[in-house]
PDB file as gemmi writes it, atoms N, CA and C in Angstrom:
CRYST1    1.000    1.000    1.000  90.00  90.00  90.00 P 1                      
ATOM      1  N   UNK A   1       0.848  -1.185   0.000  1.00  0.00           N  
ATOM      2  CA  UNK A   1       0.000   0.000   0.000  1.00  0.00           C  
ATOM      3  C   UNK A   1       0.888   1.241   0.000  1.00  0.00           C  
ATOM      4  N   UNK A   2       0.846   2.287  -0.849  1.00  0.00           N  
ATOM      5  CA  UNK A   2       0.964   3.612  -0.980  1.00  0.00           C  
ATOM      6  C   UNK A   2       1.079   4.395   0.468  1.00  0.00           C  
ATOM      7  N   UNK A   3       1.822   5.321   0.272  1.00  0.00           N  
ATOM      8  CA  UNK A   3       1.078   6.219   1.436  1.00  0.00           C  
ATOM      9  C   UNK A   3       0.488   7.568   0.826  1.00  0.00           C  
ATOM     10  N   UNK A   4      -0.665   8.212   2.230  1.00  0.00           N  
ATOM     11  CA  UNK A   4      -1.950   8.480   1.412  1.00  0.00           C  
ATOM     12  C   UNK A   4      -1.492   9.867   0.662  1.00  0.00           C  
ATOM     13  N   UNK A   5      -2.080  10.618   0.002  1.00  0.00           N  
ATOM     14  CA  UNK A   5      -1.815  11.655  -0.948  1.00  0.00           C  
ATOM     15  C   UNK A   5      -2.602  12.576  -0.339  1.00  0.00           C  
ATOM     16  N   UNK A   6      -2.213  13.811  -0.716  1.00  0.00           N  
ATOM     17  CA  UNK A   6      -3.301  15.169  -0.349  1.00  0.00           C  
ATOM     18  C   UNK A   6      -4.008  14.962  -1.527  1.00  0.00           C  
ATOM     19  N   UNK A   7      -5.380  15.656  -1.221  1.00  0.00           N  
ATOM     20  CA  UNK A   7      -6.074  16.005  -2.253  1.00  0.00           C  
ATOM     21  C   UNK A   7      -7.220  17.084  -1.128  1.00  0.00           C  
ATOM     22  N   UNK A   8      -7.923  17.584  -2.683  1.00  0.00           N  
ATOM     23  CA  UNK A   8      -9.009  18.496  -2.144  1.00  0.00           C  
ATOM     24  C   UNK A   8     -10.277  18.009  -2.388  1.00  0.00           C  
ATOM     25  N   UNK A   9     -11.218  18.491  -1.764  1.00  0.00           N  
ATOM     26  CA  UNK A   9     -12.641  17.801  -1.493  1.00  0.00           C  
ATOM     27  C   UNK A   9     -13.059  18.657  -1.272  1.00  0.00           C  
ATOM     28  N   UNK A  10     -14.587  18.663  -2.523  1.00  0.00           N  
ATOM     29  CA  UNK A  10     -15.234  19.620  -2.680  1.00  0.00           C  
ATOM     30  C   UNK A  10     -16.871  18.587  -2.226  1.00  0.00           C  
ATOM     31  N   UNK A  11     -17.459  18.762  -0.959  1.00  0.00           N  
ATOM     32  CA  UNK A  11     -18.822  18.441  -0.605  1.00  0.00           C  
ATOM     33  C   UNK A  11     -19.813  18.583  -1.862  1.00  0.00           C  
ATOM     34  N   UNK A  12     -20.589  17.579  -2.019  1.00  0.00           N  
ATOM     35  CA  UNK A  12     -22.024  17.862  -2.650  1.00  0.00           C  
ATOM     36  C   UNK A  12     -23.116  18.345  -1.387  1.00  0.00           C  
ATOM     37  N   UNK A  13     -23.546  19.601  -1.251  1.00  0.00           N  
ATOM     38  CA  UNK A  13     -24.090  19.873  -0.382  1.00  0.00           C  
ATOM     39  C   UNK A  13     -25.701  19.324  -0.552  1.00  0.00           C  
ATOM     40  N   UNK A  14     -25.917  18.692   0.091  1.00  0.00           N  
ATOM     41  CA  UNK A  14     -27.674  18.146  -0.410  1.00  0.00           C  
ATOM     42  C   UNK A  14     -28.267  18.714   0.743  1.00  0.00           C  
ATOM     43  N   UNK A  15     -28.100  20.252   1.647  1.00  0.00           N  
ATOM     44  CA  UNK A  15     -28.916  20.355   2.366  1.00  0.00           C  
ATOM     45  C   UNK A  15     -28.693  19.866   3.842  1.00  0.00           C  
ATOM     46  N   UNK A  16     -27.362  19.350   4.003  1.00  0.00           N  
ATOM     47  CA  UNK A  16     -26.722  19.263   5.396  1.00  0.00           C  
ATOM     48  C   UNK A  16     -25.074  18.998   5.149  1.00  0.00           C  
ATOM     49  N   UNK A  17     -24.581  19.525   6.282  1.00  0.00           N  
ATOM     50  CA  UNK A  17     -23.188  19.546   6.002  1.00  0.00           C  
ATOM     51  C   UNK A  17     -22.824  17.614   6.071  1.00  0.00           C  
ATOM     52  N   UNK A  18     -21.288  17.919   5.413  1.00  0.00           N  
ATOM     53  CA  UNK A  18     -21.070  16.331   5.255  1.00  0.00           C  
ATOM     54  C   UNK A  18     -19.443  16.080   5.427  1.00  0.00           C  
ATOM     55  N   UNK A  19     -19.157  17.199   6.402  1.00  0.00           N  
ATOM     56  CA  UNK A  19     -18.122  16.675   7.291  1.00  0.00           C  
ATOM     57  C   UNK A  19     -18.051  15.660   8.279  1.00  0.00           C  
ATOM     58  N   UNK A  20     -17.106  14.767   8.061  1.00  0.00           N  
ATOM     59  CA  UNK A  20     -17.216  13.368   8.893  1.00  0.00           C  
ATOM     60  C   UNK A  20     -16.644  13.829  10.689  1.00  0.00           C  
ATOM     61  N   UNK A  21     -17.715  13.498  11.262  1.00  0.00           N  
ATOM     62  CA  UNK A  21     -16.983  13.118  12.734  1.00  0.00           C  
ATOM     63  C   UNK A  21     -16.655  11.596  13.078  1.00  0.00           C  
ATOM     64  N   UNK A  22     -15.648  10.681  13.724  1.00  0.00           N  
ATOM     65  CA  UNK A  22     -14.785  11.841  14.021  1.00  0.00           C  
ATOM     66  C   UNK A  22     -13.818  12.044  12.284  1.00  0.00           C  
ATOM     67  N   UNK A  23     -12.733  12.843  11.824  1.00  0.00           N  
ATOM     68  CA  UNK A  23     -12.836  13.165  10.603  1.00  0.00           C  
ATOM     69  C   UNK A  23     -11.792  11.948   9.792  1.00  0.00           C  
ATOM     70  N   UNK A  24     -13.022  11.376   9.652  1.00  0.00           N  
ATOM     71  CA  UNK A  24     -12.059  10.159   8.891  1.00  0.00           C  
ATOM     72  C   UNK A  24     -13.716   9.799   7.982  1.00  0.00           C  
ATOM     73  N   UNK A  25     -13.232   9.645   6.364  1.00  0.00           N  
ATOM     74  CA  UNK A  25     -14.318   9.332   5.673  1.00  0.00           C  
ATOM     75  C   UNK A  25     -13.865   7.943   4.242  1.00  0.00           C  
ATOM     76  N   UNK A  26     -15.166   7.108   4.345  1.00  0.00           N  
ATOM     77  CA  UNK A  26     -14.481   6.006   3.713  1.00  0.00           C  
ATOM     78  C   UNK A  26     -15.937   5.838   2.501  1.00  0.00           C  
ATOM     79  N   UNK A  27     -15.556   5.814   1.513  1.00  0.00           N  
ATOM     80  CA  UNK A  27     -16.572   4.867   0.881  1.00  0.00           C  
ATOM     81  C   UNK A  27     -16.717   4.632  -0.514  1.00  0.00           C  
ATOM     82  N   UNK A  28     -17.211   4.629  -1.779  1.00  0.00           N  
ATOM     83  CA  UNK A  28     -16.941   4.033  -2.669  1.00  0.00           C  
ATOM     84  C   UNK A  28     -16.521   5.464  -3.845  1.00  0.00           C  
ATOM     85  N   UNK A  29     -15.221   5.308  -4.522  1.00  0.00           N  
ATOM     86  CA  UNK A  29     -14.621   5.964  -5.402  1.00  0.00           C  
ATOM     87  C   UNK A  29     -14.589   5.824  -7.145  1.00  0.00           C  
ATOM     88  N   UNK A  30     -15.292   6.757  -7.830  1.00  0.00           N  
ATOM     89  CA  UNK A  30     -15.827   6.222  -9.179  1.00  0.00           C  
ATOM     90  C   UNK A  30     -15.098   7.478  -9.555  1.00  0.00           C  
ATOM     91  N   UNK A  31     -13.761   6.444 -10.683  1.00  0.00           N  
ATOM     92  CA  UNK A  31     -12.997   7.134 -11.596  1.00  0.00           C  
ATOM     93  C   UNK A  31     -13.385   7.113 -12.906  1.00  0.00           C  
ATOM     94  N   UNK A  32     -12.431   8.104 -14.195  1.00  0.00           N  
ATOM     95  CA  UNK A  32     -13.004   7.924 -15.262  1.00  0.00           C  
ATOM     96  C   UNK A  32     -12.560   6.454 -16.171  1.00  0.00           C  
ATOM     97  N   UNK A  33     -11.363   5.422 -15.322  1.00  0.00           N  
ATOM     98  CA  UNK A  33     -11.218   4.580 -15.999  1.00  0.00           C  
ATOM     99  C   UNK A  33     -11.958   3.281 -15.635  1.00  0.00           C  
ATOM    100  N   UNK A  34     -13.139   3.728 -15.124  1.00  0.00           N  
ATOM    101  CA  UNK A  34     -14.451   2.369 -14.241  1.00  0.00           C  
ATOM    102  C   UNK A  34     -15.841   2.942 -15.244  1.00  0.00           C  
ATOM    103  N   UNK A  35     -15.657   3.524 -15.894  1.00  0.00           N  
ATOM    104  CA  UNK A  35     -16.589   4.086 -16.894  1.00  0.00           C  
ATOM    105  C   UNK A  35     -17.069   2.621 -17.242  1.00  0.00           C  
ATOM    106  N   UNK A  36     -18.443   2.026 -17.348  1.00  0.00           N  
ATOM    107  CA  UNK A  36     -18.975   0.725 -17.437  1.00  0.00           C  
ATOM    108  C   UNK A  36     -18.300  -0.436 -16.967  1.00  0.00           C  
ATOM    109  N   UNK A  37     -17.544  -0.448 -16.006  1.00  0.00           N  
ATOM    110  CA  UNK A  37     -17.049  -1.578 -15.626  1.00  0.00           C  
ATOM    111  C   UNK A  37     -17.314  -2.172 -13.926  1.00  0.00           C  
ATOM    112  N   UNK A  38     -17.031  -3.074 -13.655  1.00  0.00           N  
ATOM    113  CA  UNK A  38     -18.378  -3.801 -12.150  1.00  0.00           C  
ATOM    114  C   UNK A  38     -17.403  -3.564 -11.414  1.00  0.00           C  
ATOM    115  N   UNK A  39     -15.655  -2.904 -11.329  1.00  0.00           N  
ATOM    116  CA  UNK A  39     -14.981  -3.080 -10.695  1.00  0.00           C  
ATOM    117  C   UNK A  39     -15.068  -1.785  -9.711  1.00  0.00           C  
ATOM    118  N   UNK A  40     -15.180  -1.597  -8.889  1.00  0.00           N  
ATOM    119  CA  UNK A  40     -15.312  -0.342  -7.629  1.00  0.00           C  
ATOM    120  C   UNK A  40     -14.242  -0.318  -6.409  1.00  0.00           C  
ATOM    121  N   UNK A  41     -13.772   1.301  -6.059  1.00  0.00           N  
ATOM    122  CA  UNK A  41     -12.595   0.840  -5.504  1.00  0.00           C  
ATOM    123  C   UNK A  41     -13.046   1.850  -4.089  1.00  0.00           C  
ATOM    124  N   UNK A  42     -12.762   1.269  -2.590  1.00  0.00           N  
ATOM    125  CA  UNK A  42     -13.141   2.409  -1.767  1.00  0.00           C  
ATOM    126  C   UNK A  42     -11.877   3.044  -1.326  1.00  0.00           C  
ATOM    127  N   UNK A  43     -12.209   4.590  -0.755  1.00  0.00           N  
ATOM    128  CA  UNK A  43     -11.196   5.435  -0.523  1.00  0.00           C  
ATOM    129  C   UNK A  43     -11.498   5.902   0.521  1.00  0.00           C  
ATOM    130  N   UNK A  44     -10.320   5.975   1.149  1.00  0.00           N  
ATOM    131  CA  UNK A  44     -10.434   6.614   2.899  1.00  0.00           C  
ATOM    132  C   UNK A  44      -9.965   7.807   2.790  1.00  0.00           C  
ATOM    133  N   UNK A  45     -10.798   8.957   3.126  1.00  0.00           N  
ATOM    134  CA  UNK A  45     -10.173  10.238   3.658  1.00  0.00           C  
ATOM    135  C   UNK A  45      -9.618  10.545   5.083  1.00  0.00           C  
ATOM    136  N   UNK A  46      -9.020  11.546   4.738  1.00  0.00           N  
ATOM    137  CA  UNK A  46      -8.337  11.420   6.770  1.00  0.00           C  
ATOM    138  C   UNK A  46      -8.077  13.055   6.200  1.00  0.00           C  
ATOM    139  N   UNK A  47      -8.747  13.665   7.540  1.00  0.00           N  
ATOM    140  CA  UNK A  47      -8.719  15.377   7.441  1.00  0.00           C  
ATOM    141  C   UNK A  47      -8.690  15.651   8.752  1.00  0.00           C  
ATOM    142  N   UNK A  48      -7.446  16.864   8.386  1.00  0.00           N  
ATOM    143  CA  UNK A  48      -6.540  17.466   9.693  1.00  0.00           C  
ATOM    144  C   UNK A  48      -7.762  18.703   9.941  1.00  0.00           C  
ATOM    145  N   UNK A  49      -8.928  19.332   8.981  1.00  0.00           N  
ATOM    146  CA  UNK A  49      -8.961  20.668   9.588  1.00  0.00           C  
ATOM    147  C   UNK A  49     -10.194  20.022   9.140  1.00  0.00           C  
ATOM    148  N   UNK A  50     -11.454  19.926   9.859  1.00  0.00           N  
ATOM    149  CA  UNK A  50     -12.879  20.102   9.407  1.00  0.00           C  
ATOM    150  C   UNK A  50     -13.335  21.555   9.639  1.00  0.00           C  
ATOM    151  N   UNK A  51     -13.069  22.483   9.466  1.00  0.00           N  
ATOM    152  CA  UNK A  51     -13.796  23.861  10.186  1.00  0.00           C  
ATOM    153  C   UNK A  51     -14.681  24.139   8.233  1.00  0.00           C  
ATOM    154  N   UNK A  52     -14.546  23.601   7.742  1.00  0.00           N  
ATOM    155  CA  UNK A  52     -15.361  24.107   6.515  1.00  0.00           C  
ATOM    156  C   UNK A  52     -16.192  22.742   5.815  1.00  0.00           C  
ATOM    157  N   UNK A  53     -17.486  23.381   6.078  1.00  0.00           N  
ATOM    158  CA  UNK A  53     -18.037  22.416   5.887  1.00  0.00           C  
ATOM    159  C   UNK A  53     -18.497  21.991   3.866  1.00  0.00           C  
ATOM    160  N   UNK A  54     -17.698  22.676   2.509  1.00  0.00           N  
ATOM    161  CA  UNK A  54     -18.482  22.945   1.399  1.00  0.00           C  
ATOM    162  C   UNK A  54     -16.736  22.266   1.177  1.00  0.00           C  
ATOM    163  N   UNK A  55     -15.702  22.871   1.216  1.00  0.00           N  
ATOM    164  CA  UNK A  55     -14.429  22.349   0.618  1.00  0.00           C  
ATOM    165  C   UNK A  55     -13.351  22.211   1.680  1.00  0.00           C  
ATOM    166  N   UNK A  56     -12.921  21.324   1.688  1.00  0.00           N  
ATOM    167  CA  UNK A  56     -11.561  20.952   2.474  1.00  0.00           C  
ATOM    168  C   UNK A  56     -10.241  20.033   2.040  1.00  0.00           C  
ATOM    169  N   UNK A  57      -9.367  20.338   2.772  1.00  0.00           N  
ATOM    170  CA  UNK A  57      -8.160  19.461   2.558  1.00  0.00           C  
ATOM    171  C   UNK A  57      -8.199  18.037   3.187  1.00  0.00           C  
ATOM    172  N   UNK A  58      -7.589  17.419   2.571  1.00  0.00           N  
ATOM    173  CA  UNK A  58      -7.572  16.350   3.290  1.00  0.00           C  
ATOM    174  C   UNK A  58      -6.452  15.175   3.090  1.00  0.00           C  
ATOM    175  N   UNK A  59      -5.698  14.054   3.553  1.00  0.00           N  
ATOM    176  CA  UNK A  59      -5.240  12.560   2.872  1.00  0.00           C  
ATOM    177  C   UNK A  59      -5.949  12.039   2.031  1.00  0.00           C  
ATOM    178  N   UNK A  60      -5.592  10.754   1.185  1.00  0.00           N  
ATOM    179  CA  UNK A  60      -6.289   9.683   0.691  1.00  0.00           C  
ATOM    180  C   UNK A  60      -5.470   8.458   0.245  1.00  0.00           C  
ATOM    181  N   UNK A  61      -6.455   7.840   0.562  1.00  0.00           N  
ATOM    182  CA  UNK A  61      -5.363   5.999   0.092  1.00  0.00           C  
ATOM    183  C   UNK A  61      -6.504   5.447  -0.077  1.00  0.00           C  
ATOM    184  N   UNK A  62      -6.167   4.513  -0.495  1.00  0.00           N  
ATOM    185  CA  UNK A  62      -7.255   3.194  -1.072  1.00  0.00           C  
ATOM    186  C   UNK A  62      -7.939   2.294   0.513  1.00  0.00           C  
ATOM    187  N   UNK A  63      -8.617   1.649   0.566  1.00  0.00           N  
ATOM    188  CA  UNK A  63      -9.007   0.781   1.508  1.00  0.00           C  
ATOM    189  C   UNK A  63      -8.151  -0.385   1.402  1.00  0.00           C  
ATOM    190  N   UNK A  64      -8.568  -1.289  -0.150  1.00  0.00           N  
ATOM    191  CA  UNK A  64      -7.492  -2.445  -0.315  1.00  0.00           C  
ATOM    192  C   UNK A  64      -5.851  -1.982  -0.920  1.00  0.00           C  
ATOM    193  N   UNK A  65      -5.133  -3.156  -0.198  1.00  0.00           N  
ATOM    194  CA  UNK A  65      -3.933  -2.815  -0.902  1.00  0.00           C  
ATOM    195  C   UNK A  65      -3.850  -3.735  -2.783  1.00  0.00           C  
ATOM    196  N   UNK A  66      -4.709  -4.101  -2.574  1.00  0.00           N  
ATOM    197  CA  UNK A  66      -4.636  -4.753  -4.089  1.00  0.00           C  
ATOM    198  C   UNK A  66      -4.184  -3.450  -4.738  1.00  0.00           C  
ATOM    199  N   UNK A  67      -5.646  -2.347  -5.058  1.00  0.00           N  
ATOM    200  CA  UNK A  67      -6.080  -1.568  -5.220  1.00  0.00           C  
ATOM    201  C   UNK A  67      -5.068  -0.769  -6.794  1.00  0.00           C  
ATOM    202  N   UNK A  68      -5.895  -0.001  -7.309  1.00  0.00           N  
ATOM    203  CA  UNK A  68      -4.301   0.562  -8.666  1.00  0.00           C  
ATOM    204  C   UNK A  68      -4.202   2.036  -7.735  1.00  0.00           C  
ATOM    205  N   UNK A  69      -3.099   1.766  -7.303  1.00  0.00           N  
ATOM    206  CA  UNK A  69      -2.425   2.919  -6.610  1.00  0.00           C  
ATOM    207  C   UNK A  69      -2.213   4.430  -7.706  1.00  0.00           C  
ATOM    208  N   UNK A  70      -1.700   3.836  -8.480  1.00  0.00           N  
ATOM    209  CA  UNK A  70      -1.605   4.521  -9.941  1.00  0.00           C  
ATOM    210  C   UNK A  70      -2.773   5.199  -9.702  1.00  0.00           C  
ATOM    211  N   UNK A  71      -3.579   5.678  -9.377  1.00  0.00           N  
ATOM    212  CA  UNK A  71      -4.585   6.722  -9.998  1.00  0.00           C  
ATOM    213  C   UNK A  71      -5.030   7.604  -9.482  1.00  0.00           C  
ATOM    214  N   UNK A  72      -3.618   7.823  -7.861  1.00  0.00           N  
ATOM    215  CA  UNK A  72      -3.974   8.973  -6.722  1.00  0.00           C  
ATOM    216  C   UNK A  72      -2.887   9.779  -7.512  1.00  0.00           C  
ATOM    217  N   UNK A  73      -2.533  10.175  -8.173  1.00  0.00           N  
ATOM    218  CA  UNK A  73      -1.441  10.787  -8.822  1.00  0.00           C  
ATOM    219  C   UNK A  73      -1.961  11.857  -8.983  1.00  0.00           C  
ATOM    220  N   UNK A  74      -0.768  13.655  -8.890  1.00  0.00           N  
ATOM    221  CA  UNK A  74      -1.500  14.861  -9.176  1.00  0.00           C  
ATOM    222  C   UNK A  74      -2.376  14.924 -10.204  1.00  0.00           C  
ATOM    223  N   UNK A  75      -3.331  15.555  -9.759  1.00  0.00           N  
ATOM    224  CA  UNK A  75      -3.941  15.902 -11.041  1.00  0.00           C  
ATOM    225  C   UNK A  75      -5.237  15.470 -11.325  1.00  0.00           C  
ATOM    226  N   UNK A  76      -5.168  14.064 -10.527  1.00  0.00           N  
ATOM    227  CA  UNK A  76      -6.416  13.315 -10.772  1.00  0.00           C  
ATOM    228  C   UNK A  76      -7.626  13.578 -10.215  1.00  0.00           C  
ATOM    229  N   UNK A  77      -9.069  13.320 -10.823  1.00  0.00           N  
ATOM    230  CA  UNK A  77      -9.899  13.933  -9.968  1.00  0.00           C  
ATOM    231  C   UNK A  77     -10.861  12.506 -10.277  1.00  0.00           C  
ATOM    232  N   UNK A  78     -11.976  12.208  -9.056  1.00  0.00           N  
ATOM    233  CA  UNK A  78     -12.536  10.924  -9.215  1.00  0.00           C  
ATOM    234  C   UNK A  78     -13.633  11.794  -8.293  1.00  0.00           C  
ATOM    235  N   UNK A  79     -15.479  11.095  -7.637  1.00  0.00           N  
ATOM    236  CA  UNK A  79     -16.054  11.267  -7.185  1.00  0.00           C  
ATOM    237  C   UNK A  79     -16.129  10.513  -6.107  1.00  0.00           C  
ATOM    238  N   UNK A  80     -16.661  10.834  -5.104  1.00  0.00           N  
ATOM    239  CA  UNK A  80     -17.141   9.731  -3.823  1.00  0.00           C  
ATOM    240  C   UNK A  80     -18.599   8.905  -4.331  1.00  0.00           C  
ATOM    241  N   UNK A  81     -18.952   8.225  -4.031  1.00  0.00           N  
ATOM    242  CA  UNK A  81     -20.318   7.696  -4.191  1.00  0.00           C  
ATOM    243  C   UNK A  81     -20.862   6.943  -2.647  1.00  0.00           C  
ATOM    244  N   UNK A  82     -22.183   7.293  -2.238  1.00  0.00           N  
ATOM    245  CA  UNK A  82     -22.787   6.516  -1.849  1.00  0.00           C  
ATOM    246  C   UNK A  82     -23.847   6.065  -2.835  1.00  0.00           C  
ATOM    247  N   UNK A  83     -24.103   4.757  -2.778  1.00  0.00           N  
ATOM    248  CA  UNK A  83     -24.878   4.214  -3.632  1.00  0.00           C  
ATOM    249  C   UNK A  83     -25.246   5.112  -5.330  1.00  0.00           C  
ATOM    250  N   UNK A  84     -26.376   5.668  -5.463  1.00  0.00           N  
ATOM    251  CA  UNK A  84     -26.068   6.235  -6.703  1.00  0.00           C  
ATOM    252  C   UNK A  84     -25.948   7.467  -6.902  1.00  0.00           C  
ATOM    253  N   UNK A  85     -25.499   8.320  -5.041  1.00  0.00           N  
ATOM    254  CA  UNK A  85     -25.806   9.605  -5.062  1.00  0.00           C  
ATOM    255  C   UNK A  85     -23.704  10.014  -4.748  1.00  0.00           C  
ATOM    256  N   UNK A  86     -23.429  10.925  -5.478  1.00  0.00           N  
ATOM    257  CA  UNK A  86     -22.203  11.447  -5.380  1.00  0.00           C  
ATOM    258  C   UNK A  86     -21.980  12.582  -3.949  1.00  0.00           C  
ATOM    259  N   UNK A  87     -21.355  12.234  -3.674  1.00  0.00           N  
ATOM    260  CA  UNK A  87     -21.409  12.636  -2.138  1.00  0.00           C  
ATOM    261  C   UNK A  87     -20.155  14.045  -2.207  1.00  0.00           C  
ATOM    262  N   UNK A  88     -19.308  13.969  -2.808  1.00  0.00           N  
ATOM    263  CA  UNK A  88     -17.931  14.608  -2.863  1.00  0.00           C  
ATOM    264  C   UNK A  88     -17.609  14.374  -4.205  1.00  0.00           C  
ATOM    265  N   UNK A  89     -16.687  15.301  -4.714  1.00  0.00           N  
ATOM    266  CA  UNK A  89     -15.530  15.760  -5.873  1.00  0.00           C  
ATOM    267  C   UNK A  89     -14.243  15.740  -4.938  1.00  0.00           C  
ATOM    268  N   UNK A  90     -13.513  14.993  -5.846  1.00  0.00           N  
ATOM    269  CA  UNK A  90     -12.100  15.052  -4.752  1.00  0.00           C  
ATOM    270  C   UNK A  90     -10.864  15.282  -6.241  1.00  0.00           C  
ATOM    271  N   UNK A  91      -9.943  16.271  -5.700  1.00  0.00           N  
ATOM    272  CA  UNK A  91      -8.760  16.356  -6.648  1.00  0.00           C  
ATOM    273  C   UNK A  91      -7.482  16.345  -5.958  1.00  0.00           C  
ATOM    274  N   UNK A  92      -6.512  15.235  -6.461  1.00  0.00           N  
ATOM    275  CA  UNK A  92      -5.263  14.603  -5.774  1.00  0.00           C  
ATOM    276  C   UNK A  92      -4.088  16.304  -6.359  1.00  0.00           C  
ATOM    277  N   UNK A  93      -4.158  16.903  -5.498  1.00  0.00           N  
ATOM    278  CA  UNK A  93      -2.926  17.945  -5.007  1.00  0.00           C  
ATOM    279  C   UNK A  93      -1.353  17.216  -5.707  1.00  0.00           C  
TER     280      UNK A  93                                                      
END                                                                             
C-alpha cells in the first residue's frame, strides 16, 4: 500500500453539512477509468482541519492494498459515491 496523498474535497451539499466526525471518511470511489465496468474501488479520507463544511483538505489511500495505486497521482480527480448519489468531488494535489 501507498502512502496516502493530499487532495481536495469539494462536498455535494444536499442540504446538510457532510463533514465526517470523528474526521475520517471512507466509501466508494468512481474514476473515469471504471466508466462501465463492475470493478469499484473504496477510498479513505483522513482530514486534519474540518472547520469548513463545502471544501476541504484532506489525505487519501485506497481501503485495499490490491487496489491501482496509480490513480492517486497529481492531477487526478474521481467522485465519492454513496450508492447512486455522489457525495464529494475530490482532486489529488
Amino acid at each position: 500500500m501507498k502512502l496516502p496523498v493530499p487532495v481536495r474535497v469539494r462536498w455535494v451539499n444536499k442540504g446538510k453539512a457532510r463533514v465526517p466526525q470523528p474526521p475520517t471518511y471512507s466509501t466508494m470511489a468512481r474514476f473515469t477509468e471504471d466508466a462501465g465496468a463492475d470493478e469499484a474501488w473504496s477510498i479513505v479520507l483522513e482530514f486534519s482541519d474540518v472547520s469548513s463544511d463545502k471544501e476541504i483538505q484532506a489525505s487519501a489511500h485506497f481501503l485495499s492494498e490490491d487496489a491501482p495505486c496509480d490513480r492517486l497521482k497529481s492531477g487526478v480527480t474521481f467522485e465519492m459515491v454513496e450508492g447512486f448519489e455522489v457525495t464529494a468531488y475530490v482532486r489529488v494535489l
